[in-house]
N, C-alpha and C positions, 0 to 999 in steps of 0.2 A: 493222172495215174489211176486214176477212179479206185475198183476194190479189188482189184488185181487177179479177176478172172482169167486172165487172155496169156496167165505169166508162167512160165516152170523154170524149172533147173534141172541138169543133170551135173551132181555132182561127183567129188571124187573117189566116192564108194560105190560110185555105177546106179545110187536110188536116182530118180526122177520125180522131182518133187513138183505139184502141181496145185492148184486152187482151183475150183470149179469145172471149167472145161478146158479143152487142150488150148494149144496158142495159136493165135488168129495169124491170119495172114500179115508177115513183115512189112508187107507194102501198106498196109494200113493202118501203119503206126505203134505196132506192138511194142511191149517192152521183154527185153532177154535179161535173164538172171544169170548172172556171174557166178560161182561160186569163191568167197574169200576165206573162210576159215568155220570150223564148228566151234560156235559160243560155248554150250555145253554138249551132255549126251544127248543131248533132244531136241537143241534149236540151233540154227544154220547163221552167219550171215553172209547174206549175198547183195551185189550191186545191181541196182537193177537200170539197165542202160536203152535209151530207146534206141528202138530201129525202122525209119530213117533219123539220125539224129537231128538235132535241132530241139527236141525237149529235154525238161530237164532231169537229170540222173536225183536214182534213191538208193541210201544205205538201209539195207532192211533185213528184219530179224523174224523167220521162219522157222514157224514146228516141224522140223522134221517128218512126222511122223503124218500130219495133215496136212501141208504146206500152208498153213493161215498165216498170216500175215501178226506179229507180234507189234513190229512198231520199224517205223519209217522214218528217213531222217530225209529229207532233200540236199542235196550237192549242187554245188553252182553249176551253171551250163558254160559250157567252154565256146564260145565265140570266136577263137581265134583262128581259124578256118574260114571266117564264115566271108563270105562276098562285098563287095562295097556297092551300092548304086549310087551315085553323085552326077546331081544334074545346076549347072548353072545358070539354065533359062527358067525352071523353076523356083531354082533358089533353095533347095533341100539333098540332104543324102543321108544311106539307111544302108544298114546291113542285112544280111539274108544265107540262108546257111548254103554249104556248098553244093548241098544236090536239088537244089532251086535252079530255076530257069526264069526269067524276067523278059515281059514285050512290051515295049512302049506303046502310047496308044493314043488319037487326036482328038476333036473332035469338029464339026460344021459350025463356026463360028454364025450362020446366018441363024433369021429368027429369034435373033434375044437368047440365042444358048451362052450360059456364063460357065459352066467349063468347057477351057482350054487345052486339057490334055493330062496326060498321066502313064501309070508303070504298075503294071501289076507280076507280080511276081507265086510259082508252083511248083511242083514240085518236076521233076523232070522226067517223070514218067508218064506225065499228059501231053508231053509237047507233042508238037504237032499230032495230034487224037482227032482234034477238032469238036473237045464236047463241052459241055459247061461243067468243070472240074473245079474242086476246093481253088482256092487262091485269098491272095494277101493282095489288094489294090490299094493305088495312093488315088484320089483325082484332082488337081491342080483347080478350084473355083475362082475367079472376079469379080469382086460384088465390094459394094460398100456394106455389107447389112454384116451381123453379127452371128456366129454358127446357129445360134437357137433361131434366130428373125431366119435364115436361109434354108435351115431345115423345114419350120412351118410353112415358107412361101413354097418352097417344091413339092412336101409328102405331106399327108395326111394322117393324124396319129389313129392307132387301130381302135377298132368302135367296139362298144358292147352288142351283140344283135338283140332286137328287141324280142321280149318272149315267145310272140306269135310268130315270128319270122324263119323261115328256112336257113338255117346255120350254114355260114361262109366260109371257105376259110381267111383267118385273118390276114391282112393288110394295113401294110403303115410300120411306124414305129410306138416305140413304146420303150417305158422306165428308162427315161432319159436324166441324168444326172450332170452335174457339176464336175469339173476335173482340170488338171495341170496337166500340158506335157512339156516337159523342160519346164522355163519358165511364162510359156502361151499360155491363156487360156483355151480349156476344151469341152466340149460335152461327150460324153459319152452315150448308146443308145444300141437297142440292138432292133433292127428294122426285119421285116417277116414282107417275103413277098411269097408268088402262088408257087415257085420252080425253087425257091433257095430263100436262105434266111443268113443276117451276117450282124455277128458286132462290130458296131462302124462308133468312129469316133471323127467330129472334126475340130481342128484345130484352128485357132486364129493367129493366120501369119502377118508381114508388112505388105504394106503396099496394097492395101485392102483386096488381099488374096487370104483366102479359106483352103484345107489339105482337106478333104473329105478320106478317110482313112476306114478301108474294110476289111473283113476278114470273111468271106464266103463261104458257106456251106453251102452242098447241094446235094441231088439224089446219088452222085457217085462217092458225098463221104463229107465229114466234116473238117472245117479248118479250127485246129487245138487250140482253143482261148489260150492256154498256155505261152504259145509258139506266138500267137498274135503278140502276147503282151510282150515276150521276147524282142521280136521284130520292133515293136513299135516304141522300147526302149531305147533303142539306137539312133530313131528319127533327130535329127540336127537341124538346122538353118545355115545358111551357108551364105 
C-alpha cells in the first residue's frame, strides 16, 4: 500500500481528494478510493481497493481537507474468483487471481540439469509481448540435497566488493532465512541478478523433489511481495 501517493477520491460532494501526486497508471497496480461515508466534518472514510485486483483491500480514514492518510485498516483479500493450477505429475496446485494468465514450461534433462519443469504465472496484459515481465514462477527441482545444500551448489551468495575494486552490480542471493510453508520446510531469500531481481522461496517436497518458488521483478515493473505471499498461501501437495 506503501504511503499512498498514487491514491485519490472523488467523492460525493464533487472534492477530489488526493496525497501527493495524481494516480498512477491502473495497469500498474494502483489503488482507487471508494468513497463510504464522512466520519466527521473533516475526515472521510474511504475503501481503498486495488486495481488489478489480487492485493489486498484497506479501510481508511482521510483529511478531508489534505487527503493524508489518518489510519488504515487491511481487509482480507477475496480469493474466490481467483483460478486453480493443479498439476499431478508434479504433485502440487496453487491458486492465482483471475486476470493472470499461466505457461508451462520444461526443461533439457541432459547434462546433469535437475529441474524438470514448471508454471509460471502474469498478469495478462504481457501475454504474448514477448518481453521479460513481472511474473510469479513454480520450478519443479530433483535432487536429493536439501533447499539450502541446492541453493549453494547452483548460485553464489552476493559478495562484498573489495575497497579498491570497480563496483559491480550485485549478484547471487542474500538474507536467506528459515521458514514453513504448510507444514514443509522452506528457506526464504531474495536473489539479485543483472536484468531482474526476485523473492524466491524453496520448499522441500517428497520424493526428493524441491519447488523453487519466485516472484520476479524486472525493468518493466515489480512483482507485489504482497500478492507473492497471496499466491504462495495457496501452494498445496497433492
Amino acid at each position: 500500500m506503501g504511503d499512498y501517493r498514487d491514491l485519490f477520491i472523488a467523492d460525493e460532494r464533487g472534492n477530489t481528494i488526493t496525497e501527493g501526486v495524481k494516480l498512477g497508471n491502473p495497469e500498474l497496480g494502483a489503488y482507487l478510493l471508494e468513497f463510504v461515508e464522512w466520519e466527521s466534518s473533516t475526515t472521510l472514510h474511504v475503501k481503498a481497493t486495488p486495481y488489478p485486483d489480487g492485493l489486498p483491500s484497506y479501510s481508511v480514514i482521510v483529511d478531508a481537507s489534505t487527503g493524508k492518510v489518518l489510519e488504515k485498516t487491511r481487509l482480507d483479500v477475496d480469493i474466490s474468483n481467483w483460478q486453480t493450477y493443479h498439476s499431478d505429475e508434479f504433485g502440487f496446485e496453487v491458486k492465482y487471481p483471475d486476470h493472470f494468465f499461466h505457461k508451462e514450461f520444461s526443461f533439457n534433462p541432459r547434462g546433469g540439469e535437475d529441474r524438470v519443469g514448471g508454471i509460471s504465472f502474469a498478469d495478462k496484459r504481457w501475454e504474448n509481448q514477448g518481453v521479460h515481465n513481472p511474473s510469479f514462477a513454480i520450478t519443479v527441482v530433483k535432487t536429493n540435497l536439501s533447499p539450502q545444500g541446492w541453493l549453494e551448489k547452483d548460485y553464489d551468495p552476493v559478495s562484498k566488493p573489495s575497497p579498491d575494486s570497480f563496483p559491480e552490480p550485485a549478484v547471487g542471493y542474500r538474507d536467506v532465512r528459515d521458514m514453513m510453508v504448510g507444514e514443509m520446510p522452506a528457506i526464504r531469500f531474495q536473489f539479485l541478478a543483472v536484468s531482474d531481481s526476485s523473492i524466491s522461496t524453496i520448499v522441500q517436497g517428497d520424493l526428493n523433489t524441491l519447488y523453487y518458488i519466485q516472484a520476479v521483478s524486472s525493468g518493466l515493473g515489480n512483482f507485489s511481495a504482497e500478492l507473492h505471499d497471496q499466491i504462495l498461501s495457496t501452494f498445496r501437495f497433492v
